[in-house]
SENU-216092 format. One line per field, with one value per residue (C-alpha): residue number from 1; z, x, y. Coordinates in steps of 0.1 Angstrom, whole numbers. Example, Ala and Ser with C-alpha at 12.3 -4.5 7.8 and 13.67 -1.06 7.14 Angstrom:
! residues 2
doza <- c(1,2);
up <- c(78,71);
east <- c(123,137);
north <- c(-45,-11);
This chain:
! residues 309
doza <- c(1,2,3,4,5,6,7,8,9,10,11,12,13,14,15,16,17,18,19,20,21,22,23,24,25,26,27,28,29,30,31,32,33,34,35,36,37,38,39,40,41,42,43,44,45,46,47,48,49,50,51,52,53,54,55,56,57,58,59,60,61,62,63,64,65,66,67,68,69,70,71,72,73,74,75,76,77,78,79,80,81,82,83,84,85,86,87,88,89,90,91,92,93,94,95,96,97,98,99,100,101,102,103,104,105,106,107,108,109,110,111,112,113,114,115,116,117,118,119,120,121,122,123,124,125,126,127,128,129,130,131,132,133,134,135,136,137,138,139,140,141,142,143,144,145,146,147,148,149,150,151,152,153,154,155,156,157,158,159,160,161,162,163,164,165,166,167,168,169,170,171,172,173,174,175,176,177,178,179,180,181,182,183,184,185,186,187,188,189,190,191,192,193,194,195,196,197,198,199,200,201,202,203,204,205,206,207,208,209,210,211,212,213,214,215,216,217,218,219,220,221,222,223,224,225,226,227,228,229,230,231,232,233,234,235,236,237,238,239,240,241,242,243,244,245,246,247,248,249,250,251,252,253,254,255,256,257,258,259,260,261,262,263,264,265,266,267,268,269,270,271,272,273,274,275,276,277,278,279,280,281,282,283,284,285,286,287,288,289,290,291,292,293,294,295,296,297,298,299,300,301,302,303,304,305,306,307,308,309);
up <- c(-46,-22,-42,-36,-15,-31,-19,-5,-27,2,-7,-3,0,13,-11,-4,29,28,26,67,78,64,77,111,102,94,125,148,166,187,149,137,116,86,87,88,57,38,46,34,1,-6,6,-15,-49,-41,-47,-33,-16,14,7,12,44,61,50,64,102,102,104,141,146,162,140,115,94,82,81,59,29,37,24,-4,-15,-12,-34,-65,-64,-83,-63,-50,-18,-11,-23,8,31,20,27,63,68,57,79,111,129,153,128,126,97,74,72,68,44,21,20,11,-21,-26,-31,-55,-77,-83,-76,-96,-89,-69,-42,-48,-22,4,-5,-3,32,46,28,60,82,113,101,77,62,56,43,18,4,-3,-18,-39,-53,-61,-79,-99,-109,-118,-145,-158,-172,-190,-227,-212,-198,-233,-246,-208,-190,-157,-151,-185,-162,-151,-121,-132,-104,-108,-91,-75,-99,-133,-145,-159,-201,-208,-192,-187,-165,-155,-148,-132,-106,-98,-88,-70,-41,-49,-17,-32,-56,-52,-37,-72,-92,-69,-71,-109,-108,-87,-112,-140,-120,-117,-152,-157,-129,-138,-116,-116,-107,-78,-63,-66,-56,-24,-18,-15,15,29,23,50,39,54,27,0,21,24,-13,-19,0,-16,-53,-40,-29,-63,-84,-61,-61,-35,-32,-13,16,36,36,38,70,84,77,98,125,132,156,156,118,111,117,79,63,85,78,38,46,58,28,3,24,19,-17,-17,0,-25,-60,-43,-28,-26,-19,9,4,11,43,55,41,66,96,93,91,124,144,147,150,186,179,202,172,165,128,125,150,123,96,101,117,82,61,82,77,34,34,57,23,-2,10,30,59);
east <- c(382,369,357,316,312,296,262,259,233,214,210,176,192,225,250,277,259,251,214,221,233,205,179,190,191,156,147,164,137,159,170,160,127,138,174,148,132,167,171,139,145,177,169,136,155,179,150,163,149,168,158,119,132,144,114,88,113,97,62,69,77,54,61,24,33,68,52,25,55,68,34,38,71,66,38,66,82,60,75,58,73,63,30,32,45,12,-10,4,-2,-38,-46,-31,-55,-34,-18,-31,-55,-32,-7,-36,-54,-17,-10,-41,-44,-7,-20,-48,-27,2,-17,-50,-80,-52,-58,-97,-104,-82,-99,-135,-126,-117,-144,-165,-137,-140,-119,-138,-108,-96,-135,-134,-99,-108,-143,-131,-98,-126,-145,-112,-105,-141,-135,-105,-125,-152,-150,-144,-109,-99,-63,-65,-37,-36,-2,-9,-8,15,20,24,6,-14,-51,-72,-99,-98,-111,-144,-140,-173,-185,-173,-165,-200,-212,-180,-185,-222,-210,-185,-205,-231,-226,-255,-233,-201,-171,-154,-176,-165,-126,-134,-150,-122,-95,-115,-108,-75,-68,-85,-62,-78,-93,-124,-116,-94,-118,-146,-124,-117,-157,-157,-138,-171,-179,-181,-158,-129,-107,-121,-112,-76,-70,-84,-57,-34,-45,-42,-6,-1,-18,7,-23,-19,-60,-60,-38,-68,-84,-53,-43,-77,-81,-48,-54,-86,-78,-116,-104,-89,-50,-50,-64,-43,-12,-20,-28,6,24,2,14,50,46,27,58,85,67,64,98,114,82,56,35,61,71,30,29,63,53,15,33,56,23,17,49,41,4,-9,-18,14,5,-1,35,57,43,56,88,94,79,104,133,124,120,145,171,144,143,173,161);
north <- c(287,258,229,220,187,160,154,117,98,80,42,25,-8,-23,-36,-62,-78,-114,-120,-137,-108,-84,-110,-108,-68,-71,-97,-75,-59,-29,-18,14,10,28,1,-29,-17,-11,-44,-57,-41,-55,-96,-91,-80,-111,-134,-166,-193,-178,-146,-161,-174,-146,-127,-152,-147,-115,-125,-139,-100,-72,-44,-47,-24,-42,-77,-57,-52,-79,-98,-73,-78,-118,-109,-99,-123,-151,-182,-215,-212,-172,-186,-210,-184,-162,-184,-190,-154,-154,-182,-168,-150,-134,-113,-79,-77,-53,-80,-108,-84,-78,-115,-125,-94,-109,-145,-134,-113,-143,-180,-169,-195,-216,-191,-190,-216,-203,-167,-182,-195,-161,-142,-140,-132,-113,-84,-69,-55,-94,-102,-73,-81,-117,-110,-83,-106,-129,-107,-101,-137,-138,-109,-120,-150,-131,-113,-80,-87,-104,-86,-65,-56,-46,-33,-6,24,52,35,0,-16,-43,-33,-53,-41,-30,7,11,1,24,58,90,115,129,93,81,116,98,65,75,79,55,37,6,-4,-34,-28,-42,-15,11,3,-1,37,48,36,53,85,81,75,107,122,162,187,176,136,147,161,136,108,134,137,99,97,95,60,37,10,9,-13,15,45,26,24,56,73,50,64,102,91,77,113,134,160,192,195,160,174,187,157,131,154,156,116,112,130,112,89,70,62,26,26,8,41,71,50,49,87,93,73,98,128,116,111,150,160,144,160,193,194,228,252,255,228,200,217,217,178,170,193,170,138,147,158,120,105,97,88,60,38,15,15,49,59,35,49,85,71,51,81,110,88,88,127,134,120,131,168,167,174);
């Protein structure tokens, strides 16, 4: 009787490379895409000094979409110097507003009202996308002063993530479905609506968080792909796939499109559905958009060792 083979776990990171030689992994930009972020992974859970300076190399890169977790993962790691790094970022305007628009959510969520001046400053940016992030992380450190945040946390969800807004503390469901479209009111209000929803995470909140794909704000429509990613919910694919294959939509929302098809993919691996969700994704891995082209290429490369492939 011939003995099963082992199935190879694939690794997300490297172990036993020196954090030099993943940095010039992750600076190296004739690598494969999906290397670079193995190797971004690994320096970021090192955490050193070092680590911050090989990170902050990649910045002088062209890949967006990489510098964008880079700004992310300098984000976690609650250091002075990442701080410093961030800030950099915000202030460069020739970086594409993702990575400008991640450093500057970064900076709000670890230097609290240090960053507020910095965020003030960029508030009335040109990129509406950098505008939006810096007015609603404002809006945030404004909260967290007042009773209502008193004994709040925002990493107590499912997903542990800690949201640029907090969910609505009063309301329910039928008023939450009203608002959700209410295009008068704030941007916080509406991410605060939105997390309410997704708290909820039923039938009924899926699909009105789906209706408000309609709004015009481009930083909203972002997140709200971002959320659907997060409720692994098979009713968004229609309109994550439509969303992506828009190519008049912002690269910043069909690339956050792409990651929630992914994730679709992954909880429904094994049937049907996850087949549609990869067969969308590789329709576009040759889209014109950069963004939107690294996106799938990072996103085939996960399920090709999710679902193997």
């Amino acid at each position: 009787k011939k003995k099963k083979k082992k199935k190879k776990m694939y690794r997300t990171e490297f172990t036993g490379e020196s954090i030099e030689s993943l940095g010039d992994l992750l600076n190296d930009e004739t690598a494969i895409l999906g290397e670079r972020y193995r190797a971004l992974r690994t320096i970021h859970r090192d955490g050193t000094e070092e680590a911050i300076h090989q990170i902050a190399k990649c910045f002088n890169k062209s890949s967006a979409l990489l510098k964008h977790d880079c700004a992310y993962l300098l984000g976690q790691l609650h250091n002075p110097i990442a701080n410093a790094v961030l800030r950099s970022v915000v202030e460069d305007l020739q970086q594409h507003p993702i990575v400008r628009h991640e450093a500057a959510a970064s900076l709000a969520a670890l230097d609290g009202t240090g960053a507020y001046e910095l965020l003030q400053k960029y508030s009335t940016d040109s990129a509406q996308e950098v505008a939006d992030t810096c007015i609603l992380a404002m809006k945030k450190l404004d909260w967290v002063k007042t009773d209502e945040a008193i004994g709040f946390d925002f990493k107590d969800n499912p997903y542990k993530t800690n949201d640029p807004a907090p969910p609505m503390m009063k309301g329910n469901m039928e008023e939450w479905v009203r608002l959700i479209n209410d295009e008068s009111l704030s941007l916080f209000d509406k991410y605060r609506v939105m997390y309410s929803l997704r708290k909820d995470g039923g039938g009924e909140a899926v699909d009105a968080l789906i209706s408000s794909f309609g709004s015009k704000n481009v930083l909203y429509r972002h997140e709200l792909a971002f959320v659907l990613g997060q409720i692994k919910n098979k009713t968004a694919i229609p309109a994550l796939s439509k969303l992506l294959a828009d190519t008049n939509e912002n690269g910043i929302v069909r690339h956050e499109c792409t990651e929630a098809l992914t994730q679709i993919a992954i909880e429904e691996r094994n049937t049907p559905v996850s087949s549609d969700c990869l067969e969308i994704i590789r329709r576009f891995e040759n889209d014109k958009e950069q963004l939107v082209r690294e996106s799938c290429a990072v996103s085939l490369e996960e399920l090709k060792h999710e679902l193997n492939e």
